[in-house]
ZAVOTOR-322334 format. One record per atom (N, C-alpha, C): residue in one letter; x, y, z. Coordinates in steps of 0.2 Angstrom, whole numbers, plus 2048, in hexadecimal, padded with zeros to 3 digits. Atoms other than C-alpha are relative to their C-alpha. Last residue first. Example, Ala and Ser with C-alpha at 12.3 -4.5 7.8 and 13.67 -1.06 7.14 Angstrom:
// ZAVOTOR-322334
s7FC7FA7FF
s8447FB824
s7FC805803
a8047FA800
a83E7EA827
a804806800
This chain:
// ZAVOTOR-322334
x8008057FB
x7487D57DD
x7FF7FD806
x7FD807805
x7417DC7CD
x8057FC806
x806801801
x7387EC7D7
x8027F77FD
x7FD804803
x7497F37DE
x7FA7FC7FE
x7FF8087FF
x7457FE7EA
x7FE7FC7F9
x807803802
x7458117E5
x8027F9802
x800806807
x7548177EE
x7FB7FD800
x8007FC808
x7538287F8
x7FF7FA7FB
x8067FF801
x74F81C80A
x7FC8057F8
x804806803
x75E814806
x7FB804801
x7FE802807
x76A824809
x7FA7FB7FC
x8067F9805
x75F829818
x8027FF7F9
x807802800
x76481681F
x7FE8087FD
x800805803
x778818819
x7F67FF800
x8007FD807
x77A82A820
x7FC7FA7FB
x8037FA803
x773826830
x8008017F8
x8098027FF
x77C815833
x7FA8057FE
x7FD804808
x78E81C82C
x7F87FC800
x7FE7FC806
x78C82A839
x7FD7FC7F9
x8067FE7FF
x78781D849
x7FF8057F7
x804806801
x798813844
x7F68057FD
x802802806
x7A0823842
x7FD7FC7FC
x8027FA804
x79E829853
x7FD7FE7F8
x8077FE800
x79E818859
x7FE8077FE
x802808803
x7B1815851
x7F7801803
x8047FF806
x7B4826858
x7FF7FD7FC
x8077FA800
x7AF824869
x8008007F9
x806803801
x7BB814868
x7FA8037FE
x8028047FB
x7CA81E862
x7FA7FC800
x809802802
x7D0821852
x8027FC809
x8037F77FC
x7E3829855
x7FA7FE7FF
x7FF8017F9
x7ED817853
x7FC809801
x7FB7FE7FE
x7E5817840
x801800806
x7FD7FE7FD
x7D9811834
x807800805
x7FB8037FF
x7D280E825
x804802808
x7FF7FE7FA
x7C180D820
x8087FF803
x7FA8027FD
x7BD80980E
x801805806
x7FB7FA7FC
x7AD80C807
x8067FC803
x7FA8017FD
x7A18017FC
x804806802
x8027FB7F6
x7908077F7
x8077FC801
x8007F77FF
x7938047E2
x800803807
x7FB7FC804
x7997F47E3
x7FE809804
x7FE7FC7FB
x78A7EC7EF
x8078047FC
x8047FC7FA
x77E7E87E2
x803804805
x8007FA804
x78C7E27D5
x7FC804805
x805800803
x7917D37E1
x7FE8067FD
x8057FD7FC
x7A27D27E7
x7F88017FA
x807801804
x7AC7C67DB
x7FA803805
x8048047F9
x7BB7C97E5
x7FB7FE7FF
x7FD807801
x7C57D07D4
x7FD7FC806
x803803806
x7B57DC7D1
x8047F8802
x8078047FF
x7B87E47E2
x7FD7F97FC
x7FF8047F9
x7C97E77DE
x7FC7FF803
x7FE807801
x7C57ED7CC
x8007FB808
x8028027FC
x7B97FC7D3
x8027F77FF
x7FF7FE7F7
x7C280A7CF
x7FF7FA803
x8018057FF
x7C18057BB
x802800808
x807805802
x7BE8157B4
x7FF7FA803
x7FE804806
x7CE81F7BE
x7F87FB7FF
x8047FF805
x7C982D7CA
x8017FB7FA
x80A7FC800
x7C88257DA
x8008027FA
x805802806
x7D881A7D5
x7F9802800
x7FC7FF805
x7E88217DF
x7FB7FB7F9
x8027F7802
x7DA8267EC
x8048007F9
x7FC7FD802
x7D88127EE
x8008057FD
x7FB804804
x7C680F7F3
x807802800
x804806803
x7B68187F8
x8057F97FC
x8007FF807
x7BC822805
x7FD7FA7FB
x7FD805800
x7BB828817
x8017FF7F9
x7FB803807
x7BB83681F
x8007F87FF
x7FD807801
x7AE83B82D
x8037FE7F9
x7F87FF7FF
x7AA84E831
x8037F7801
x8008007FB
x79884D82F
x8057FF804
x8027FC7FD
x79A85381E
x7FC7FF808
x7F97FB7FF
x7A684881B
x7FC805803
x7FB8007FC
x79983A81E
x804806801
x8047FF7F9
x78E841812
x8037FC807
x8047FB800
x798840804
x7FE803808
x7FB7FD7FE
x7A082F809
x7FE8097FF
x7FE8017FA
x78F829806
x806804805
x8057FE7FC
x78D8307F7
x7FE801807
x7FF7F97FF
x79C82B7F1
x7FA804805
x7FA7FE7FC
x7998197F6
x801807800
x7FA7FF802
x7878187EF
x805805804
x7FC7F8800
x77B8117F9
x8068017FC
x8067FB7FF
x76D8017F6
x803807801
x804801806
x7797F47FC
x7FC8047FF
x8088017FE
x7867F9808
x7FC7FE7FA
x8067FE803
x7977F4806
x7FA7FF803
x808803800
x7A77F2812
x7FA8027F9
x804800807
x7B97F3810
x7FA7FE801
x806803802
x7C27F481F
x7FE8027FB
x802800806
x7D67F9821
x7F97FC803
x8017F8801
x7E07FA831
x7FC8027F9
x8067FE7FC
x7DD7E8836
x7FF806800
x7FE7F97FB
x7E87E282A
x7FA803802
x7FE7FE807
x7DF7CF822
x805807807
x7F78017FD
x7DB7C3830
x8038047FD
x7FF8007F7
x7C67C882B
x807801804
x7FE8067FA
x7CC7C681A
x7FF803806
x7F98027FF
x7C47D180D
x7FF7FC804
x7FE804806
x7B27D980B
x8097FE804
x7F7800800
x7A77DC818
x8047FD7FB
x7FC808801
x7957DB811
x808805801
x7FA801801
x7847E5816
x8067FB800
x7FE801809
x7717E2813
x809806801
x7FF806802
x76E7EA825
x8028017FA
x7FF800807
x7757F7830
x7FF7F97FC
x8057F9802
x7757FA841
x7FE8017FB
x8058017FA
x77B7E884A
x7FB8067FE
x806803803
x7857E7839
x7FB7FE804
x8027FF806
x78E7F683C
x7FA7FD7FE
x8057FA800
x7927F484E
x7FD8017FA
x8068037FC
x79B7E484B
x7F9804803
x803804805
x7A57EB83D
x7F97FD804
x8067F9806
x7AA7FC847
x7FC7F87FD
x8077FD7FE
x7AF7F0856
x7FB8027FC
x8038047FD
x7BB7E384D
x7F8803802
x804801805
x7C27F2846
x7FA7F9800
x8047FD804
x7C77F7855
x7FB8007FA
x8088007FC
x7CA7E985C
x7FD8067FF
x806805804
x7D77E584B
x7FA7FF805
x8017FD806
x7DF7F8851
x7FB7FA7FF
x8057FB7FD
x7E37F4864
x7FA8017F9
x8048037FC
x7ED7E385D
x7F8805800
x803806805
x7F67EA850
x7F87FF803
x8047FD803
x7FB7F985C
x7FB7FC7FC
x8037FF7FD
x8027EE868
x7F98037FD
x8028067FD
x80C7E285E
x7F8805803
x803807804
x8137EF852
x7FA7FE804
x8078017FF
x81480185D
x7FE7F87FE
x8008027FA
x827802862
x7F77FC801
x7FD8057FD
x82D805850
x7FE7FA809
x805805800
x81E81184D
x8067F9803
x8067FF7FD
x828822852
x7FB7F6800
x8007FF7FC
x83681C849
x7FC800806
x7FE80A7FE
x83081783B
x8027FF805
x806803801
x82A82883A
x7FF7FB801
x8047FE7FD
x83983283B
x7FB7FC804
x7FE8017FA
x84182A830
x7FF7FE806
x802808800
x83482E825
x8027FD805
x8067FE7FB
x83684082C
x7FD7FB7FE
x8038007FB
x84783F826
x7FA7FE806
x7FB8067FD
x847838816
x800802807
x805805803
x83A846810
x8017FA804
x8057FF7FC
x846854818
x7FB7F9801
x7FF8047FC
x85384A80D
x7FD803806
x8067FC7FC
x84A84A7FF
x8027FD807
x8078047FB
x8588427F4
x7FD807803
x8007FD7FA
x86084E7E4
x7FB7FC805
x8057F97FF
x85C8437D5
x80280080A
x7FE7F97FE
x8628337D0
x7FC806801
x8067FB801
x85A8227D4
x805809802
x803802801
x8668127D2
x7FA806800
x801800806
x8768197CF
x7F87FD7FF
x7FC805802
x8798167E3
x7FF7FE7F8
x8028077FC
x86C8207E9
x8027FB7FD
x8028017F9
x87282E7DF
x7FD7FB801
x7FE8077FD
x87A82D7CF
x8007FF806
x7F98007FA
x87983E7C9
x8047FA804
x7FE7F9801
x86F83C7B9
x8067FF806
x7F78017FF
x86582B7B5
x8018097FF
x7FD7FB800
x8548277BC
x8068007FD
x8067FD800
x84A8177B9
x8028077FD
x8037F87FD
x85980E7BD
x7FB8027FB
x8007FA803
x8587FC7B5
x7FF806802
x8037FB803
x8587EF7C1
x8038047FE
x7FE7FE805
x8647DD7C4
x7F98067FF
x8097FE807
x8617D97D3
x8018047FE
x7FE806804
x8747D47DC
x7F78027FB
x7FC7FD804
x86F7DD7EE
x8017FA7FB
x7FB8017FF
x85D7DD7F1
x8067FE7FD
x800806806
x8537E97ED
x8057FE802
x7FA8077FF
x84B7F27FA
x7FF7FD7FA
x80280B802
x83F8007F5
x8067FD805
x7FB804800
x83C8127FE
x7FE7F97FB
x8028057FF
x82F821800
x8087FB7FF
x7F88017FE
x82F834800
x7FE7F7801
x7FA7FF804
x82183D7F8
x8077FF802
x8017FF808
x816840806
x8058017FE
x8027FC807
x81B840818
x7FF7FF7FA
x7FB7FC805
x81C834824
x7FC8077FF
x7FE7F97FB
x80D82F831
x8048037FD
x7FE8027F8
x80F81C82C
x801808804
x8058037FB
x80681E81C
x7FF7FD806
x8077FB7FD
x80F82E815
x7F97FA802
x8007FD7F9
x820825814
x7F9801804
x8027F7800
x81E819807
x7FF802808
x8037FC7F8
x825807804
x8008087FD
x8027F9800
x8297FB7F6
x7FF802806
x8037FA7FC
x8347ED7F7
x7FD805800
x8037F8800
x83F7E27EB
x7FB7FF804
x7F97FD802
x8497D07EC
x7FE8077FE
x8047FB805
x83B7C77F6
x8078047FE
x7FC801809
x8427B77FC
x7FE8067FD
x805800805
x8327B780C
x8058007F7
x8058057FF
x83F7B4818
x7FD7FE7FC
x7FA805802
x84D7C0813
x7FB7FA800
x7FF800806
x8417CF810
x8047F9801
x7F9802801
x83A7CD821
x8007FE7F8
x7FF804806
x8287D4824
x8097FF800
x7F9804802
x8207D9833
x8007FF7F9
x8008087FF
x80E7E3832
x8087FD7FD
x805801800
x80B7F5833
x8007F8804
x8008027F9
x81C7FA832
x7FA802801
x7FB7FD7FE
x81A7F981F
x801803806
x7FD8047FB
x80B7F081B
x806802805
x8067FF7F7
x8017FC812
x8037FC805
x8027FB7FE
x811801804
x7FA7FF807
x8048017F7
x8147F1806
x802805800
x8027FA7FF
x8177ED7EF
x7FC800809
x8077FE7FE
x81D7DD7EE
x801808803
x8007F77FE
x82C7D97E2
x7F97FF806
x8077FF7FB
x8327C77DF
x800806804
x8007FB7FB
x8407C57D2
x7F9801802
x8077FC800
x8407B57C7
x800805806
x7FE7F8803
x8527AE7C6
x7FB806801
x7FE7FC7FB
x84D79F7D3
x8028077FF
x7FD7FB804
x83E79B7C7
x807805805
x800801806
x83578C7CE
x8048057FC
x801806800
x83978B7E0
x7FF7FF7F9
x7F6801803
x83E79C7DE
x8007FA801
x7FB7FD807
x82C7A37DB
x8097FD7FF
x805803804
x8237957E9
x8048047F9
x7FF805801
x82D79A7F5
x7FE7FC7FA
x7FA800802
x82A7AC7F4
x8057F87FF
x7FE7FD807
x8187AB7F3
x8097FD7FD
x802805803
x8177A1803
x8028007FA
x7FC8067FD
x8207AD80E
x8017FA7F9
x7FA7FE803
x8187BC804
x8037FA803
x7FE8047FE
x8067B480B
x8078017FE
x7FB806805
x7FE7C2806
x8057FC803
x7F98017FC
x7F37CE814
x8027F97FA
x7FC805801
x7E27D580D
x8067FD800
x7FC8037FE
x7DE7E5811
x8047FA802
x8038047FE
x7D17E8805
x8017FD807
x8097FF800
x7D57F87FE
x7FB7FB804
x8027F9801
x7E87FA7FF
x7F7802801
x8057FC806
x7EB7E77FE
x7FD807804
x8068007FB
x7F97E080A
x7FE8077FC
x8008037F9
x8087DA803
x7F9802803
x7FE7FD7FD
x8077DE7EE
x7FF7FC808
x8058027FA
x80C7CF7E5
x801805804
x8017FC7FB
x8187D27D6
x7F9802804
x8057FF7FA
x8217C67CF
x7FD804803
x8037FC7FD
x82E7C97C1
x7F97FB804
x7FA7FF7FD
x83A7BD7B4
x7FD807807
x8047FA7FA
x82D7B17B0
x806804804
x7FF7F9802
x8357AA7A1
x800805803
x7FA7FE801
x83B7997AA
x7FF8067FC
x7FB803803
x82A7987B0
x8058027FF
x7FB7FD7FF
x81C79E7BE
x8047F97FA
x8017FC804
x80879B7B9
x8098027FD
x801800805
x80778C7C1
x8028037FA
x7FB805801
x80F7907D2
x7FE7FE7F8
x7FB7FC804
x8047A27CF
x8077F8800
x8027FD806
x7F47967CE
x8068047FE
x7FF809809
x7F77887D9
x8018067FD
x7F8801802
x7FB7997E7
x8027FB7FA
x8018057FF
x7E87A27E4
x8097FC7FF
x800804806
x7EA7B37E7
x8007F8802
x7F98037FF
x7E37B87F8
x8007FF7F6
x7FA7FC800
x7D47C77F7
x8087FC800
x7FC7FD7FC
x7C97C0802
x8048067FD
x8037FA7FB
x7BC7BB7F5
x803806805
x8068017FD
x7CB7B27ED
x7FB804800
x8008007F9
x7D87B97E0
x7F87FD803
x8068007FD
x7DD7B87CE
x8027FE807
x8018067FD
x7EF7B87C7
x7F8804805
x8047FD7FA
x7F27C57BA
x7F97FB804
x8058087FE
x7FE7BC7AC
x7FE805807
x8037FD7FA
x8077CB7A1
x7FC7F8802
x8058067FD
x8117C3792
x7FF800808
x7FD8007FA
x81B7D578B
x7FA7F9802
x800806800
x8157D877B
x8037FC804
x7FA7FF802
x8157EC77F
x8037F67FD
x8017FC804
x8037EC784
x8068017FB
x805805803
x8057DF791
x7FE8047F8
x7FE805802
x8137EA797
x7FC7FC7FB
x7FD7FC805
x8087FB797
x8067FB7FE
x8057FE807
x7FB7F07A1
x8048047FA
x7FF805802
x8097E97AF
x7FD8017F8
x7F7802801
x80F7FC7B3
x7FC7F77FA
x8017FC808
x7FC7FF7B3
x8077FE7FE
x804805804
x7F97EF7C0
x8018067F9
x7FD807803
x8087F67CA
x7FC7FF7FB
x7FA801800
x8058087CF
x8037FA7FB
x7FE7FF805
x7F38047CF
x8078017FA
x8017F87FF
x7F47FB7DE
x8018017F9
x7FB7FC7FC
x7F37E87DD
x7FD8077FE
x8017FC7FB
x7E47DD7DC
x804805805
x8057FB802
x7E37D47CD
x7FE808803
x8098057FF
x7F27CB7D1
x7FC8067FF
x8057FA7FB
x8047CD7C8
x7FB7FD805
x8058067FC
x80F7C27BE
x7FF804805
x8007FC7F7
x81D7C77B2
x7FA801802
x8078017FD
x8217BB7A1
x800804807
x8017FC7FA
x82F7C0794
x7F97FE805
x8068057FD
x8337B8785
x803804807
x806800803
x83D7C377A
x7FB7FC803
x7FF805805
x8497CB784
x7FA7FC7FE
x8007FF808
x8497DB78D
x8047FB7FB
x7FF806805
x8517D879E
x7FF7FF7F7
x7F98057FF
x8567E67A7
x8007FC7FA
x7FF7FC802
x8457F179F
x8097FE7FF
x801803809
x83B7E37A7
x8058057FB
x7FF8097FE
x8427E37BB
x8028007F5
x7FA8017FC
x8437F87BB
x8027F97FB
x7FD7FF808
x8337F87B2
x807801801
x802802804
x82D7F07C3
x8028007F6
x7FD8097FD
x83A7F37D1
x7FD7FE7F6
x7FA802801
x8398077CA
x8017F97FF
x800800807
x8258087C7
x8087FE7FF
x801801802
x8238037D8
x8027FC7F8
x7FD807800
x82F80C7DF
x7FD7FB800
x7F8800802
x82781B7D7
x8067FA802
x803800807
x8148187DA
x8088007FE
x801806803
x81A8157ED
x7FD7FF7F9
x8058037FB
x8248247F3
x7FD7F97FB
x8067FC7FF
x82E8307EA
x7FC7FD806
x804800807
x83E8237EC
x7FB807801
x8057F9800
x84C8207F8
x7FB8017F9
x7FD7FB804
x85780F7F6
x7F8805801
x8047FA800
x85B801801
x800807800
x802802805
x8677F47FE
x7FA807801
x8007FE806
x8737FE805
x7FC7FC7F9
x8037F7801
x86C7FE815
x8017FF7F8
x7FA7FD802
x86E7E9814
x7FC807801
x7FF803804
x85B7DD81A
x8088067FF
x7FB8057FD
x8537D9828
x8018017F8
x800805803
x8447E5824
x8047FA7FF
x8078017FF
x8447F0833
x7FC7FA7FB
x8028057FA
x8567F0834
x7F97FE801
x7FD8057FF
x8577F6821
x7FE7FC806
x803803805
x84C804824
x7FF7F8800
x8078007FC
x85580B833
x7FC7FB7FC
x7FE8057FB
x86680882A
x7F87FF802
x7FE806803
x86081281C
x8017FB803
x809804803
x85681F827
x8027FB7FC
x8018027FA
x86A82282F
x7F97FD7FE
x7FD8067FE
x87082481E
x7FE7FC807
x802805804
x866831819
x8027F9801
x8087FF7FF
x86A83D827
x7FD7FA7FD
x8008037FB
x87B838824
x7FB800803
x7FE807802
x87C83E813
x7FE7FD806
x808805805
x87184D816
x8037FA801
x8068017FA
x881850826
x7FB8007FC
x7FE8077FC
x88E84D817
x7FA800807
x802806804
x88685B80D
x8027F7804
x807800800
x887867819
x7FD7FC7FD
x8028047F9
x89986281F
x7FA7FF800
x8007FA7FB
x89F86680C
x7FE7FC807
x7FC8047FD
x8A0857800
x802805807
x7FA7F97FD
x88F85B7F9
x8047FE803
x7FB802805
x88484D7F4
x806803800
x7FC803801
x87A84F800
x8057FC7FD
x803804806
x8758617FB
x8037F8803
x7FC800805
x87486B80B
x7FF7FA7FC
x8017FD808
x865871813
x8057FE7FA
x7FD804803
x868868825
x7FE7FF7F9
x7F88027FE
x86187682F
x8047FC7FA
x7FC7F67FE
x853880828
x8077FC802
x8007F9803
x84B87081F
x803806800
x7FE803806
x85186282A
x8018047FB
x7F88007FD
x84A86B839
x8057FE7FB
x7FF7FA7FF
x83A86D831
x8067FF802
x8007FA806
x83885C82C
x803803801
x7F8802803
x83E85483F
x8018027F8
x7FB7FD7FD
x83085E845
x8067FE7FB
x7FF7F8803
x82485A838
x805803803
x7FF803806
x82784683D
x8028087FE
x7F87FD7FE
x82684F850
x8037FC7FA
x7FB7F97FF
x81685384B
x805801802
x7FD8007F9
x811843843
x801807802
x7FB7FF7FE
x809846830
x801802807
x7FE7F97FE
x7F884182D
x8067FE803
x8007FE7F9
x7F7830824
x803809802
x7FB7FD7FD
x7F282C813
x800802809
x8007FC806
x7E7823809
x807804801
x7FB805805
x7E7814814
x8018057FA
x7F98007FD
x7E4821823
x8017FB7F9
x7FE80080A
x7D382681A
x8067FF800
x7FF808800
x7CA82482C
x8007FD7F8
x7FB800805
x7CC837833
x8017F77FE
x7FF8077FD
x7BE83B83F
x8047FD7F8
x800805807
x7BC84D83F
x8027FA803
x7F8803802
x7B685584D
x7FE7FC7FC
x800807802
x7A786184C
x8077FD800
């Protein structure tokens, strides 16, 4: 049976010439770069070279660009970073209902600390609404932070827009987005969009795990996170991962050349699976933006529950999920549904599909046909509904 892998916004399987350039990193260039030796100076320069690479990719300084674990970690840096600088008695930071958990618990354990949290609501799609954060922003507001393209829904944020809008009222106020899914996926210019932090992660363009980056730009005032050796420019100590950093590198590399084309190939992919879906399958609902990134779907069924489904999926060698993995087990999994006001009936049968430049069309009707069987013998278990 082949598997049909379509859980890529969770994670991506690692490239083989990603895992080459790992290995190699590992047996050969084992030295600390810290070290003033030649072994240490060749980690340095390994590292240096994915900084630049970074930077060019987002028009923005190497040195403003700084190594992390990956995306929970440069998150939490920009954003406890930002409030931990300032600390002073009126403070306002400005979210949307619809970020990664990363951020919205960060926001929760402020809001909790009398910190004055504001969580800007979103359309059906998935956009925040702009009256609402231009309203919401004041001379206290010293954080923003609007992920770029939602994790679950794939909906695309108008960071251009955003950005205007935060320094037009507050030009001290620091504007973060979390594009962990965005990131050589879909363009983005730090200088255009005014954003003075960035997240990013290796392991969903092919990387590896556990290696990731922010930008901040230079003059933003953050609070290290870490403090010890004074690595990554005093702002994150601890011996880098420069296997990690390589095979990121790696990996940007590798997609650099893909944007335009891949883009494209990917949103008739998904173009196909949805239009086959609701030719085989009734009482279904796409959820997000149509226009949103085409490597992510969100559908539900009525009448099936997600797990259940994905269950039975897996067992015919199809992966998908039912959400954010960094919130399958947490109680309230199904906030980003809730913030689009999806109807209570199809909640529970929702699945996320995400894919990738290795899904081809076979297995887009493989899956299609899979996702049709499970869902019609699923229904045929559910008493019907007598009260509607």
């Amino acid at each position: 049976m082949k598997e049909i892998y379509l859980d890529n916004a969770a994670t991506t399987r690692v490239h083989p010439q990603v895992a080459e350039k790992m290995m190699d990193a590992l047996v050969n260039n084992y030295g600390n770069p810290s070290s003033l030796h030649r072994l240490g100076i060749r980690g340095e320069q390994a590292i240096k070279e994915v900084r630049e690479l970074i930077a060019k990719n987002l028009n923005c300084q190497p040195p403003e660009i700084y190594f992390t674990s990956g995306g929970t970690e440069g998150n939490n840096m920009i954003i406890q970073g930002v409030v931990e600088n300032k600390k002073r008695n009126r403070m306002r930071i400005i979210t949307s209902a619809i970020e990664h958990p990363s951020v919205l618990d960060v926001f929760t354990f402020y809001e909790n600390h009398q910190i004055e949290v504001i969580v800007l609501g979103v359309d059906t799609q998935g956009h925040i609404h702009l009256d609402e954060l231009e309203a919401a922003m004041n001379e206290d507001t010293i954080l923003v932070s609007i992920m770029g393209v939602n994790n679950e829904l794939g909906t695309i944020q108008d960071l251009k827009a955003i950005g205007k809008i935060v320094k037009a009222v507050n030009p001290k106020c620091i504007f973060h987005a979390d594009f962990v899914q965005g990131f050589m996926k879909i363009p983005v210019d730090v200088r255009v969009c005014l954003l003075d932090a960035l997240t990013l992660s290796g392991h969903k363009i092919f990387g590896p795990k556990g290696v990731g980056a922010v930008y901040i730009k230079k003059g933003t005032d953050i609070k290290p996170l870490l403090r010890g050796g004074g690595q990554e420019n005093n702002m994150r100590s601890g011996t880098e991962n420069v296997p990690g950093i390589v095979g990121f590198g790696e990996a940007i590399r590798l997609r650099k050349d893909l944007f335009s084309d891949e883009f494209e190939a990917i949103r008739s992919l998904r173009n196909t699976f949805i239009n086959e879906l609701e030719a085989k399958i009734d009482d279904i609902k796409i959820n997000g933006d149509p226009n949103g990134s085409p490597y992510v779907l969100n559908v539900s069924f009525n009448r099936v529950r997600g797990e259940v489904l994905l269950h039975s999926l897996e067992a015919r060698g199809i992966f998908v999920s039912t959400g954010s993995a960094c919130s399958s087990h947490k109680k309230e999994k199904q906030y980003v549904l809730k913030a689009i006001g999806l109807a209570e009936e199809y909640k529970e049968g929702t699945i996320r599909i995400s894919f990738s430049k290795d899904i081809t069309k076979d297995d887009v009707n493989t899956a299609v046909e899979a996702i049709a069987q499970a869902v019609n013998s699923l229904r045929l278990l559910v008493k019907p509904n007598k009260n509607r």
